[in-house]
C-alpha positions in Angstrom: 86.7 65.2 -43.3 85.6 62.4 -40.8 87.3 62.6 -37.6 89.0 59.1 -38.1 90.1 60.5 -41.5 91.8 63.2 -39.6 93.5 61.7 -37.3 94.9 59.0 -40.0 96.3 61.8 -42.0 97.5 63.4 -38.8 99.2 60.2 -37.6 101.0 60.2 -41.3 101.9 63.9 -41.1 103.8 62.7 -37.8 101.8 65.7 -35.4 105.1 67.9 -35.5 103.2 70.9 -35.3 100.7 69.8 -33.1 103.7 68.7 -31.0 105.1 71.9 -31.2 102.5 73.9 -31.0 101.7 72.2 -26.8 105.7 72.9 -26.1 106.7 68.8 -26.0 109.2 69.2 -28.8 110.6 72.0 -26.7 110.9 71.1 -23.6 114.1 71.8 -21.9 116.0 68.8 -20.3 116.5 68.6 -16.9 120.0 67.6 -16.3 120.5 64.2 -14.1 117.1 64.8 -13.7 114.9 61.4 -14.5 111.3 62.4 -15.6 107.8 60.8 -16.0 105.6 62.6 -18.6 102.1 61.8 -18.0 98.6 62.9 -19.7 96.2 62.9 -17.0 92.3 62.6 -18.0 91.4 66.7 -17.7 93.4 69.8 -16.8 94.3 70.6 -13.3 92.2 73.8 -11.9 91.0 73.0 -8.7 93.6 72.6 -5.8 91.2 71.2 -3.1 90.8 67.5 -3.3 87.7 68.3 -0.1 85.8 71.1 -2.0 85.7 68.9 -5.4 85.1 65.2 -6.0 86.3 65.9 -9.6 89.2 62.6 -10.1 91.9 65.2 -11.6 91.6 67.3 -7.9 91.7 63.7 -6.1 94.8 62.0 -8.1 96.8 65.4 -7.2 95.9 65.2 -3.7 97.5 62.0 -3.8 100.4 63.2 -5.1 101.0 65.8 -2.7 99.3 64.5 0.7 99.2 61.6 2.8 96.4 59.6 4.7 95.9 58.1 8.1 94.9 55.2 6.6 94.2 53.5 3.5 92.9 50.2 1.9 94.6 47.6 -0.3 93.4 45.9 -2.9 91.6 43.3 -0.7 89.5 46.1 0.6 91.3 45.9 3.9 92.2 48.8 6.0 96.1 50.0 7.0 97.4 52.4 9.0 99.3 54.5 6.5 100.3 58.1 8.4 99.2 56.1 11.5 102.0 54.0 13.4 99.7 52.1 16.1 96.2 52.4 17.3 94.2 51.4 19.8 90.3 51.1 20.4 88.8 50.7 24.0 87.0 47.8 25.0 83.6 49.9 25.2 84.4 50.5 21.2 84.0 53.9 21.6 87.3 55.6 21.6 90.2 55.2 19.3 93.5 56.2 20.7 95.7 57.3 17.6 99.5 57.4 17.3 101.1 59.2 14.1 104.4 57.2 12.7 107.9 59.0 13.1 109.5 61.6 10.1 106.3 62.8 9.0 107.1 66.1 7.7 105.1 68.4 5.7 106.7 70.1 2.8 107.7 73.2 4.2 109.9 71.1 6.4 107.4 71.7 10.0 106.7 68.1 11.9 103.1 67.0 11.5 100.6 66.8 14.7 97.9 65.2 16.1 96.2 69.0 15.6 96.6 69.1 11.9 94.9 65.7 11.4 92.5 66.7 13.9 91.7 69.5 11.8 91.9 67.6 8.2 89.3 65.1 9.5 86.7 67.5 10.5 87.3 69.7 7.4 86.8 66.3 5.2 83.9 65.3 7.4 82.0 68.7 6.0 81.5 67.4 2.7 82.1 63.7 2.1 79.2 61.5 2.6 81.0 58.9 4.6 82.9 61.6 6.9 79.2 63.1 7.1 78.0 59.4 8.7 81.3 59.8 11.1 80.8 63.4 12.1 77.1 62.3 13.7 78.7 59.4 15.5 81.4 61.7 17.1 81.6 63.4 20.6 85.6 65.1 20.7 88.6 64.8 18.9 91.5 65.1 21.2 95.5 65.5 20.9 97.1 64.1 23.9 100.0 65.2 22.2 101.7 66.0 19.4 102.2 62.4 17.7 99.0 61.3 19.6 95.4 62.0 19.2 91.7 60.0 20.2 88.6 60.1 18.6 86.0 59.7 21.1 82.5 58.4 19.3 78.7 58.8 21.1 78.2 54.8 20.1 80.2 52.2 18.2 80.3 53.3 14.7 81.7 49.6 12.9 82.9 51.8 9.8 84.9 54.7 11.3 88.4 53.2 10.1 86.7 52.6 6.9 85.8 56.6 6.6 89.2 57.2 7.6 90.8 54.9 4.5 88.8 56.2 1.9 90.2 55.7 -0.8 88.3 58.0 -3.5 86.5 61.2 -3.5 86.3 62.6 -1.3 90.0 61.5 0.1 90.8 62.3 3.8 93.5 64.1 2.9 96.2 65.3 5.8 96.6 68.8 5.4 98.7 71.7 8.4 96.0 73.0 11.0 96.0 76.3 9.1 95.2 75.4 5.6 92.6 72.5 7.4 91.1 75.4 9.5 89.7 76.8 6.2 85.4 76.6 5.4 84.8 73.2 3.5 82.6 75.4 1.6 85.5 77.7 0.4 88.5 76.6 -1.8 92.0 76.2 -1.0 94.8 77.6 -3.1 98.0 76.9 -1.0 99.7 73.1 -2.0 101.3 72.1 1.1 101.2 67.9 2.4 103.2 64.9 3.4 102.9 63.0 0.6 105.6 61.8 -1.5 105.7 64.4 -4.2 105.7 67.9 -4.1 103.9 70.5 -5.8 106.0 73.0 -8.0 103.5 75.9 -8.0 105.8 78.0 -10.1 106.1 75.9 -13.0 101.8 75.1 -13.1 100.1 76.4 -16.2 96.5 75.5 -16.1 95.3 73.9 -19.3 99.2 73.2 -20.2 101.2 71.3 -17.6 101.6 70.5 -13.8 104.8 69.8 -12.0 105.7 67.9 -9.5 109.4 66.8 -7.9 110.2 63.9 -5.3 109.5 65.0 -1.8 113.3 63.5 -0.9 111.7 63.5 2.8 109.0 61.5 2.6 109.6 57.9 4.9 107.6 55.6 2.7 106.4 52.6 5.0 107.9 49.2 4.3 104.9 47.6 3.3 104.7 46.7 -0.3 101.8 49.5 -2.3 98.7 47.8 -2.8 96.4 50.7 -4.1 96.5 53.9 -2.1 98.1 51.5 1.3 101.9 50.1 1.8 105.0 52.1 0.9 104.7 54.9 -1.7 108.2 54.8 -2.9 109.0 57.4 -5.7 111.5 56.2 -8.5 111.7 59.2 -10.5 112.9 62.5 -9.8 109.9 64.6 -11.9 106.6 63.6 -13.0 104.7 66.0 -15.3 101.4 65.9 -16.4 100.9 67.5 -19.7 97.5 68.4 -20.3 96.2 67.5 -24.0 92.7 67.6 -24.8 92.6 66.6 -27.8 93.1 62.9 -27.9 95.1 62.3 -31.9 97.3 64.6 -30.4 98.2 62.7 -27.3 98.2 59.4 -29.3 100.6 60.9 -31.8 102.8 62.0 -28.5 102.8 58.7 -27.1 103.7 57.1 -29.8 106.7 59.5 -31.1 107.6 59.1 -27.4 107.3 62.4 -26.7 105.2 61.4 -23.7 105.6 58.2 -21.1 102.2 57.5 -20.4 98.7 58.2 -21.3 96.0 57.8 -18.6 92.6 56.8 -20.4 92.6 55.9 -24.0 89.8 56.6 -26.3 88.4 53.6 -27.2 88.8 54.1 -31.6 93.0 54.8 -31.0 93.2 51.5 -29.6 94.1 50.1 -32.4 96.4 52.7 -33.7 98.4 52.5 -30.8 98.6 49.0 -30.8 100.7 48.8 -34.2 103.2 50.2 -32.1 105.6 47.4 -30.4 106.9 50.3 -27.8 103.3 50.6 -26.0 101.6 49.0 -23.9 97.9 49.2 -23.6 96.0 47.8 -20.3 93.7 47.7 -18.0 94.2 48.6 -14.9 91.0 48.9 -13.1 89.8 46.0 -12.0 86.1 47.1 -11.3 85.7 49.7 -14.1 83.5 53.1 -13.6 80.1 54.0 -13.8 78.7 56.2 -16.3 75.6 58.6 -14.7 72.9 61.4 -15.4 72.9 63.7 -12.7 70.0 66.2 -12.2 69.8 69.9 -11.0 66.8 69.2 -8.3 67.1 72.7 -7.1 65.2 74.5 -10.3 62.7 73.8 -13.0 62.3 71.5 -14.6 63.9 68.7 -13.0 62.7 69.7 -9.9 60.0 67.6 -10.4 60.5 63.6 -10.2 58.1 63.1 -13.3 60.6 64.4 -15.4 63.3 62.7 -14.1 61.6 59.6 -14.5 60.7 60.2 -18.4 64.1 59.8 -18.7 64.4 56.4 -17.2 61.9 55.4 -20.4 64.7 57.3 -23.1 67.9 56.2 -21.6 69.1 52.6 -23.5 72.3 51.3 -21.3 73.8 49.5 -24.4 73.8 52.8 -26.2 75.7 54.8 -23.7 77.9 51.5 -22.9 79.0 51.9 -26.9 79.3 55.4 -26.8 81.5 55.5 -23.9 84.0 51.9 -24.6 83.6 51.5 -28.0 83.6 48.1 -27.6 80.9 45.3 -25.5 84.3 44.0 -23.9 84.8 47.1 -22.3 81.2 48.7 -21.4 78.1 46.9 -20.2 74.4 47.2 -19.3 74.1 47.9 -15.2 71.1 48.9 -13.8 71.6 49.5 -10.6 72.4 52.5 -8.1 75.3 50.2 -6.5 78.3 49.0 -8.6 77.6 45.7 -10.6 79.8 42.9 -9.1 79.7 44.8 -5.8 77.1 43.3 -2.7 74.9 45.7 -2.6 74.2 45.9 -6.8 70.7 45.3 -7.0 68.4 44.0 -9.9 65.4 45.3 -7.9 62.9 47.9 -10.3 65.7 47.3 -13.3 63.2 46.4 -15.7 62.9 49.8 -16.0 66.1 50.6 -18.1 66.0 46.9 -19.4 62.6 46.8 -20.7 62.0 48.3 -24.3 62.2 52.1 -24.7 58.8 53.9 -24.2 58.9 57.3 -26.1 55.2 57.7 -25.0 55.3 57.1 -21.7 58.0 59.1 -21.3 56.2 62.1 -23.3 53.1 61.1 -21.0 55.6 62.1 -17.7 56.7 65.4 -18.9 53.1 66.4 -19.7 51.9 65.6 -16.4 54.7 67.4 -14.6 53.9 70.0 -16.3 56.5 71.1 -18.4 56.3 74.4 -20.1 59.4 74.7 -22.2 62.0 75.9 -19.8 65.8 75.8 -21.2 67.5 72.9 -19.9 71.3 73.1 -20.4 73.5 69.9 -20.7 77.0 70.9 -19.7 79.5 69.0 -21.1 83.0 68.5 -21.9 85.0 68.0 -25.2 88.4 67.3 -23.5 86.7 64.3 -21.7 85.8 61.3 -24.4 83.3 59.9 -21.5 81.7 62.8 -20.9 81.4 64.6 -24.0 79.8 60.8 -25.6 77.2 60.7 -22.6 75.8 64.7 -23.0 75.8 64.3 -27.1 73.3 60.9 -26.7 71.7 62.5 -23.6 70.8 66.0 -26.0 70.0 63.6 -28.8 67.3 61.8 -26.4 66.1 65.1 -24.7 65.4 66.4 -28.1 63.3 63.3 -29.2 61.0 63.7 -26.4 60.2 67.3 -27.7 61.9 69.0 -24.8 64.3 72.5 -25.1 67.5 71.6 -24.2 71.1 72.6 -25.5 74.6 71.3 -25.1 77.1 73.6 -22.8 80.2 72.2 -24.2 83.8 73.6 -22.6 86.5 72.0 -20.9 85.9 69.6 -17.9 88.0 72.0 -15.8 84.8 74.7 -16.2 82.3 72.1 -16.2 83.3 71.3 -12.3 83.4 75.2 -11.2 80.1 75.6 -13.4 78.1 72.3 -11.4 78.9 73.9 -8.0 76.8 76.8 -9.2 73.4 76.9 -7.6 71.4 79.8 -9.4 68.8 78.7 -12.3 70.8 78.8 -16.0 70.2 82.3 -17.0 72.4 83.1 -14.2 75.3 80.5 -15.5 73.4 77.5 -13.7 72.8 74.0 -15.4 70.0 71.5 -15.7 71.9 67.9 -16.6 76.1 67.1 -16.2 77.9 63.4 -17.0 80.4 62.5 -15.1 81.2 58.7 -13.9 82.4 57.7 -11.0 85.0 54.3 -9.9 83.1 51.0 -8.9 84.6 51.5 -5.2 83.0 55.2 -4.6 78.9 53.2 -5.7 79.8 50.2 -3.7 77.8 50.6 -1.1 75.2 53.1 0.9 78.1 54.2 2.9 80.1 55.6 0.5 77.7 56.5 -2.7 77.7 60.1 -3.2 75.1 60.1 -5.9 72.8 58.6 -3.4 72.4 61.1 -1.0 68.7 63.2 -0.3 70.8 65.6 2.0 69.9 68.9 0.2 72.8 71.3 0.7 74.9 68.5 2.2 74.1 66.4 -0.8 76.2 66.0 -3.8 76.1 68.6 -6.7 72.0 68.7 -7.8 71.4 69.3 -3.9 68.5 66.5 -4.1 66.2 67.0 -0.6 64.5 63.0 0.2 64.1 62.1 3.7 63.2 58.8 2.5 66.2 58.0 1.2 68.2 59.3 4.3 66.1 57.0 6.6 66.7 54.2 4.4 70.5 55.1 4.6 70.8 55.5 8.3 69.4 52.1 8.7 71.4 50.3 6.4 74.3 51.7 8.9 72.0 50.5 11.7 71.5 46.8 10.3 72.6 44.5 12.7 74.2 42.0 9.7 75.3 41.6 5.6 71.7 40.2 4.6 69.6 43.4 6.3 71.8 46.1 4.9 71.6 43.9 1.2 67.9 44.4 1.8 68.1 47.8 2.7 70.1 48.7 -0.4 67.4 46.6 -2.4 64.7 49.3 -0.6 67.0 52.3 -1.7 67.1 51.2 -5.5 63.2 50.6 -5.2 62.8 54.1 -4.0 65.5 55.4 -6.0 63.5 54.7 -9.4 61.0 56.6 -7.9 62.8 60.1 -6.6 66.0 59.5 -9.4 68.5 61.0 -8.1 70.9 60.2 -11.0 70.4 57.3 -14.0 73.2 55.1 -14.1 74.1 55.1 -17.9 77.0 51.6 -18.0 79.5 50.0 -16.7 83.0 50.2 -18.7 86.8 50.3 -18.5 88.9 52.7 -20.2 92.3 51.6 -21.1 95.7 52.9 -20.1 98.6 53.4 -22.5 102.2 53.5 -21.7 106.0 53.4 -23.4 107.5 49.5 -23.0 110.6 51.2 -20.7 107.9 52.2 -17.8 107.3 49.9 -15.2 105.2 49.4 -11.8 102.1 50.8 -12.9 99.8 49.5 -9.5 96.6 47.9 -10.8 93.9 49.9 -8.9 91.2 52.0 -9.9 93.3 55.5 -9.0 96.7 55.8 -11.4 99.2 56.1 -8.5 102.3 57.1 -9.8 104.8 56.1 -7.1 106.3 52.4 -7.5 106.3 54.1 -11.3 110.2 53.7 -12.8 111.1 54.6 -16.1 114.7 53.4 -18.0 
């Protein structure tokens, strides 16, 4: 049976025992208790927002912790834990000053040494925070609601790096959890932020709890993406995990659940028969789609083979796989998000021209490829991931190399890219994942990007030239040298590929007709969220 056939006949059948079988039909009410029931994109299984980039880690650090600043949806910067600052005239010191009733959920006040702490935790692994930790000479807490940041020379983007607003987050955590190695994972759930975690009730690869943090001050501001006042207007919010995505479609619409996060493209139209759903978009830049390389092991330590991929991969091909549909995916080849300053057309003929299955044969022949394994890790439970690895193994294949597909859940497909040792033990060659227009904006802030080696992103590329190229586009003195700057990066980027950007889409959101305030941004915020 087809898989549209099946999901027909399991639309007719109603999904009671599909239903059943993931616990919604018997979920116990929560007296005078109002509750969101949300499907998130993957299952919960990493509690560190700064160890992962992965979205699911991120959109439950929001829930649960708070920033110093953040940006609205005019890309401007706003204090958000802050209350006042100040900068000297020199431009090298900020003097800080946290807001009042900002308490962390075990009831203890937040200081000036927890964010102190958070920062330079955050600063270990984020690209951005990376850029700030250079430019800084102390941290300093005057007291306990005030705290400076004393830089070596102006840095122009440090409240930028401070209102981050996607992976990674600078996420306020207490001194004690913050105080942990970067490198190391944290397992304790404890922020400002206007939900709380209910540990007790999470069960990874079923559901995650969280309850109204009844302390939390939201500012007065009105939310505009991750800045303004996070108000809460439920009591509960679950996200129940369901990977497989008939089943969440039949949920939604038997009401069994409030809101679906990303919609598969083909249940589109199913849902839409329904007159009690909604279905949207609510990202107004879309993602990108990439190809990220293992650098650190054979064979794609070798830039040849990376480039016999640029003459396989078709954009339009991976645009349909992903959307479904030319409204929602496009063609964009460029390193930097398409509609964003620095997207650049420069070396694009590339992945526009025709596809060159001999030329690309010709590359892995002269980087001397001897048959080595390469594994594709996938991930069934994520539509856009699972569509990229099955056209990526299809393309591999063609050009007569060994690979396989690794195909789990996206939860193990995160813990399984951190590994560093070759496949045979448990390493990978080639992961999907896609990542918001914001986090490929711009040099500053695109992960993918960096040539860092063990400070790079997962694939650990090494290129020196790219991090000269980078520190001068922070060095540019205005808007038209740092464009050519990021024109030089994509020129050298088609050279050392450190990722292939595969499209530019939107996924749609679903939700019941009596749920309102869903924040158009490209994170699914769940405060300003009410449901009748």
């Amino acid at each position: 049976m087809t898989t549209a056939k099946m999901r027909s006949s399991l639309a007719a059948l109603g999904f009671a025992i599909a239903l059943a079988g993931i616990g919604l039909l018997a979920q116990p009410a929560v007296a005078q208790q109002k509750t969101l029931k949300f499907v998130p994109e993957a299952d919960l299984r990493s509690l560190d927002p700064i160890w992962t980039t992965a979205y699911i880690t991120r959109n439950y650090g929001y829930m649960v912790y708070d920033t110093l600043f953040a940006v609205n949806e005019k890309f401007e910067v706003q204090p958000q834990m802050v209350d006042k600052y100040v900068l000297s005239p020199d431009k090298l010191t900020y003097t800080f000053t946290l807001r009042d009733g900002l308490k962390w959920h075990d009831g203890q006040p937040v200081k000036s040494a927890d964010c102190i702490a958070s920062v330079e935790r955050w600063a270990k692994r984020d690209p951005l925070g990376q850029k700030l930790a250079e430019m800084t000479e102390s941290w300093k807490a005057v007291d306990d609601k005030t705290f400076t940041l004393k830089l070596k020379r102006p840095f122009a983007l440090t409240l930028d790096a401070l209102a981050k607003p996607s992976s990674n987050v600078p996420f306020m955590m207490p001194e004690r959890v913050a105080k942990t190695d970067a490198f190391t994972q944290i397992t304790e759930s404890i922020g400002s932020g206007p939900f709380k975690f209910v540990k007790a009730e999470w069960v990874p690869g079923n559901k995650v709890v969280f309850i109204k943090n009844t302390d939390y001050v939201p500012r007065k501001e009105p939310p505009s993406w991750a800045s303004g006042g996070k108000v809460v207007k439920v009591d509960r919010v679950e996200w129940l995990y369901i990977p497989d995505s008939a089943t969440a479609a039949a949920a939604l619409n038997a009401g069994e659940v409030d809101w679906w996060q990303q919609v598969p493209p083909d249940l589109v139209p199913l849902l839409s028969k329904n007159k009690s759903i909604k279905i949207e978009n609510t990202d107004p830049m879309g993602s990108m789609g990439i190809v990220r390389f293992n650098q650190l092991h054979p064979p794609f330590n070798n830039p040849k083979m990376r480039q016999a991929l640029l003459y396989l991969v078709n954009q339009q091909d991976y645009a349909l796989a992903i959307a479904g549909d030319a409204k929602q995916g496009k063609a964009c080849p460029s390193f930097f998000t398409c509609g964003s300053p620095s997207e650049s057309k420069v070396g694009s003929e590339v992945l526009t021209g025709k596809r060159d299955l001999a030329k690309a044969k010709q590359l892995i022949q002269e980087a001397g490829y001897k048959g080595e394994k390469i594994i594709v890790l996938s991930a069934t439970d994520q539509p856009i991931v699972h569509s990229q690895g099955l056209l990526t193994l299809e393309l591999l294949k063609s050009a007569g190399l060994n690979a396989e597909l690794a195909a789990n859940d996206w939860g193990t497909l995160i813990n399984r890219r951190a590994v560093k040792e070759p496949i045979d033990k448990g390493g990978w060659s080639i992961f999907h994942t896609w990542w918001v227009g914001p986090d490929m904006a711009n040099p500053a802030i695109n992960a993918p990007m960096r040539g860092a080696g063990e400070k790079a992103w997962f694939g650990w590329p090494t290129d020196p030239e790219m991090e000269k190229l980078r520190d001068a586009w922070f060095d540019a003195p205005d808007a038209a040298t740092q464009k050519k700057i990021a024109d030089d990066m994509q020129k050298h980027a088609w050279q050392s590929v450190p990722f292939i950007p595969t499209a530019q889409f939107v996924i749609p959101t679903a939700y019941r007709s009596n749920v309102s305030g869903l924040l158009i941004s490209p994170i699914a915020f769940l405060w300003n969220v009410e449901k009748k």
